[in-house]
N, C-alpha and C positions, 0 to 999 in steps of 0.2 A: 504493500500500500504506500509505506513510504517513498518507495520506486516509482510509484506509479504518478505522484504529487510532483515529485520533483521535475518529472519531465512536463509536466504542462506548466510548472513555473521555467525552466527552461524554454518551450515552444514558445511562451509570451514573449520573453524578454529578447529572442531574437525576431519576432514579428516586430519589434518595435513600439508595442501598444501596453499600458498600463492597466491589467484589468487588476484591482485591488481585490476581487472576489474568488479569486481564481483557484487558490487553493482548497474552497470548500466547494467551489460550484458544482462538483459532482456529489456530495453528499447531501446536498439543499436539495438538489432539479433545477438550480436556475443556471443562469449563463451573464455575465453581464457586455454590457455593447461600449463600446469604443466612444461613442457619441455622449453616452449619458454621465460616464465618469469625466469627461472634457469640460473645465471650467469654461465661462464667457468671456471672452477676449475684452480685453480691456474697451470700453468708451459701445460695449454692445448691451446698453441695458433695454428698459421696454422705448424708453425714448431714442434710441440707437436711430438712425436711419432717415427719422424723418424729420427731414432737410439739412443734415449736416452740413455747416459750412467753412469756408477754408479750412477745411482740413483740423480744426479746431475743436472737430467734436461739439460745435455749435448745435441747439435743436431749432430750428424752427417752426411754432406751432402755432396753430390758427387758432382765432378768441383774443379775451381779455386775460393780465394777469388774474382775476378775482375769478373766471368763469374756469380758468386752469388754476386756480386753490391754490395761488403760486403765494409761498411764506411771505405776509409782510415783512415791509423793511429790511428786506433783503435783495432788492432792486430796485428800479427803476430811479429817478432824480427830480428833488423836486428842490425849493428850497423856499425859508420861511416870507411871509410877504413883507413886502420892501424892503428886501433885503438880496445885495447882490449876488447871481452864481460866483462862484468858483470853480476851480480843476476838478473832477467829481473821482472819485476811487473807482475803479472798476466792480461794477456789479454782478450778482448772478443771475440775473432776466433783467431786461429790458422790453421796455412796450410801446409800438410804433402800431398810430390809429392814423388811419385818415379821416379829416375834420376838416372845420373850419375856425380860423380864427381872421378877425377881422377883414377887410378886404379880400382875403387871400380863401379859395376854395375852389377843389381842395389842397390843404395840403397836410402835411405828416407833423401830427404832434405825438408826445410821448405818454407817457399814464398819469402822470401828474395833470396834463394837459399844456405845456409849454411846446411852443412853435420851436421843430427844429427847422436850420438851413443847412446848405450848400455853397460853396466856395467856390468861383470861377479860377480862383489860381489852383486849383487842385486837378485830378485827373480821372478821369473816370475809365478809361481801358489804359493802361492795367489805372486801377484805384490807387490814388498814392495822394496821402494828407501833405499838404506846405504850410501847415498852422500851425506851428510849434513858440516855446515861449511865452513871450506877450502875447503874442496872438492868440495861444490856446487858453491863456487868462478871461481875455474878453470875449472868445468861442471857447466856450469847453466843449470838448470830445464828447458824442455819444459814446462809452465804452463800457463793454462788457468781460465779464471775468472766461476766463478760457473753459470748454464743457458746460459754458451757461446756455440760458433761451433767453429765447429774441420772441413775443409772443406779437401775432400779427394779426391785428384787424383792419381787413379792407385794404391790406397790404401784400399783394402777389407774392409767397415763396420766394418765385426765382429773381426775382428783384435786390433780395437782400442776398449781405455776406457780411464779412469783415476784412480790414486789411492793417495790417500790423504796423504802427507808429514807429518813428524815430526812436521813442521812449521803450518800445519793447510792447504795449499797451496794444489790445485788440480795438480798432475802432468800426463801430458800424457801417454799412454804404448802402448804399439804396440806387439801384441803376449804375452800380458802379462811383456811385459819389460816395466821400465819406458824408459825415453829417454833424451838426453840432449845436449846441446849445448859444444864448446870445444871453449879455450878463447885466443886459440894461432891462430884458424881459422879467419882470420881478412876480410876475399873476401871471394866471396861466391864458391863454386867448390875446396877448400881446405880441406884438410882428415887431417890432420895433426896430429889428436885423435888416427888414427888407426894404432892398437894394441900397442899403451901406454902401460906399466907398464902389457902389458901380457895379461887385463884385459877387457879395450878399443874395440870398435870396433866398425864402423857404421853400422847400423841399417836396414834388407832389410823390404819389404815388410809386407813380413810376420814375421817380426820380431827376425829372423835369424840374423847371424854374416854375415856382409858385406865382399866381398874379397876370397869367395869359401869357399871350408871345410875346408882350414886352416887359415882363416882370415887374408887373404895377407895382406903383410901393403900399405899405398900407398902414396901421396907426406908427405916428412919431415919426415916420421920414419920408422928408421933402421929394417931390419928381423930379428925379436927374434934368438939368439942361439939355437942350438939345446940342448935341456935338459939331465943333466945325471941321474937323477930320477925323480920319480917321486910316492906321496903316493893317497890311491886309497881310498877313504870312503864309505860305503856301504851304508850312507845316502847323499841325498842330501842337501846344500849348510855345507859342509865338518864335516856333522855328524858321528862321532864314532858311530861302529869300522874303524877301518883301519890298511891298510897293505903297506909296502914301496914297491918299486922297483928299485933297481941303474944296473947300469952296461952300456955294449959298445953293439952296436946291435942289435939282436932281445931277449926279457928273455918273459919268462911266469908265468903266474900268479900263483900265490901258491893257493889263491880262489879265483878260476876264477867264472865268471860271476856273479858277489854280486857287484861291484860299479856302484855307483849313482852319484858321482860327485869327482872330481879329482883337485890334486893342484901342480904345475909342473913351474918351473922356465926355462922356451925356449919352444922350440917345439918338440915335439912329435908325434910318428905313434902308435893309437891304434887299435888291431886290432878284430874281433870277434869270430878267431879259436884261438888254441893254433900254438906254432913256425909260426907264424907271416901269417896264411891265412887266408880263409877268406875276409867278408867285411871289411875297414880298413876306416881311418878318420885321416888326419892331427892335432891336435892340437896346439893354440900356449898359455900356463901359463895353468892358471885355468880354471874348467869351474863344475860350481856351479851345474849346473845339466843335466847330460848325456842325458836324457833323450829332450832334444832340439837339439843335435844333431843326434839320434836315437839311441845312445848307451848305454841308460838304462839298467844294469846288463846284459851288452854284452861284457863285455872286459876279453877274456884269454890270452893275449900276446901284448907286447909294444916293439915298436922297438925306439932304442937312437942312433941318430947319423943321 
């Protein structure tokens, strides 16, 4: 009998396979499977799978934090009223709703209710944040702790991800945008980011400039100027070559349809024929890459004024 034990602990252990039962499974009747004694691999629990992102072990799940039982005060960012954000810690859920907050509909606020935005100096293929510093002082980062959830109402899956900071920090994106908080918004349903410095703008859905195709502003900041030029780069986020534009009214492109992303102090009509027809697009400053508003090497004519 002894003999007889040894060899099927022997035949195991050159198979390869760990059956921990093995030595009695002949005097029980049972057998055990390869499968069942195989722990879960790490980051495969019941939330596994659905919507992992960057590679991060992120879930993303559809609903509200409250509707997903998710622990308070152990996510999302809020802070107390009239009182300014700050750099926030990285959390373990966050929550992205589509709403509306003043002029702006829709666009993506978070569980608290606070307007996030989007950064025209940033990138959206590949995602990559240029808000760091001071800047991330007065934008704080949406960011989430690594293996958290992203709970999403009215917010498409495949729209979101995250993309990893300067700082090492996970930051949220939405169409490829990261995203972020504004530290002069102190209640929730305040825009007060949008179109800042030209650049600003809340954040829809799908990851679009909040406010229509010109990126209306909406409470607390003023309508950009209209611009009197504007230069035109044939790569995007404002890679050489490039070509100026100034003047009053409608002018046309010297080479036309070659720009990929544009940099313009006020706002601007670009449009997709030459002398001003065609599809056309409000602009308000920069805008890093044409190609998210549909105008990727579509511009022969800009009207100022």
């Amino acid at each position: 009998m002894i003999r007889k034990r040894t060899a099927v602990i022997v035949s195991v252990a050159t198979s390869g396979v760990l059956l921990l039962s093995a030595c009695g499974a002949e005097d029980k009747g049972s057998s055990a499977s390869a499968s069942s004694a195989a722990a879960p691999a790490a980051g495969q629990g019941k939330d596994a799978g659905a919507g992992s992102s960057a590679g991060q072990g992120l879930s993303l799940l559809g609903g509200t934090a409250k509707t997903n039982n998710a622990s308070p005060k152990t996510g999302d960012w809020a802070v107390e009223p009239g009182k300014p954000a700050t750099k926030p810690e990285a959390q373990r859920w966050v929550q992205l709703s589509a709403s509306k907050a003043g002029a702006l509909n829709p666009v993506v606020v978070n569980g608290a209710g606070f307007t996030l935005y989007r950064f025209d100096k940033d990138s959206a293929n590949p995602s990559k944040s240029t808000c760091n510093g001071d800047c991330a002082s007065t934008w704080p980062p949406v960011v989430v702790a690594p293996g958290g959830k992203v709970f999403l109402d009215g917010v498409d899956k495949p729209k979101v991800g995250t993309v990893k900071r300067d700082d090492g920090s996970l930051q949220v994106t939405i169409g490829g945008w990261p995203v972020y908080r504004f530290s002069k918004d102190t209640k929730p349903g305040e825009t007060k980011g949008q179109g800042v410095g030209g650049t600003w703008f809340g954040v829809t859905p799908d990851g679009k400039k909040a406010g229509g195709a010109g990126g209306n502003t909406g409470t607390g900041s003023p309508q950009p100027k209209p611009a009197t030029s504007v230069v035109l780069f044939d790569e995007r986020n404002f890679g050489d070559p490039s070509q100026g534009l100034a003047g009053k009214g409608c002018q046309n492109v010297a080479r036309d349809n070659v720009a990929s992303s544009l940099q313009a102090q006020g706002s601007l009509k670009i449009w997709s024929e030459r002398n001003c027809t065609g599809k056309s697009r409000i602009v308000n400053g920069d805008v890093a890459d044409l190609a998210t508003i549909g105008f990727d090497n579509d511009i022969s004519s800009v009207y100022f004024g």
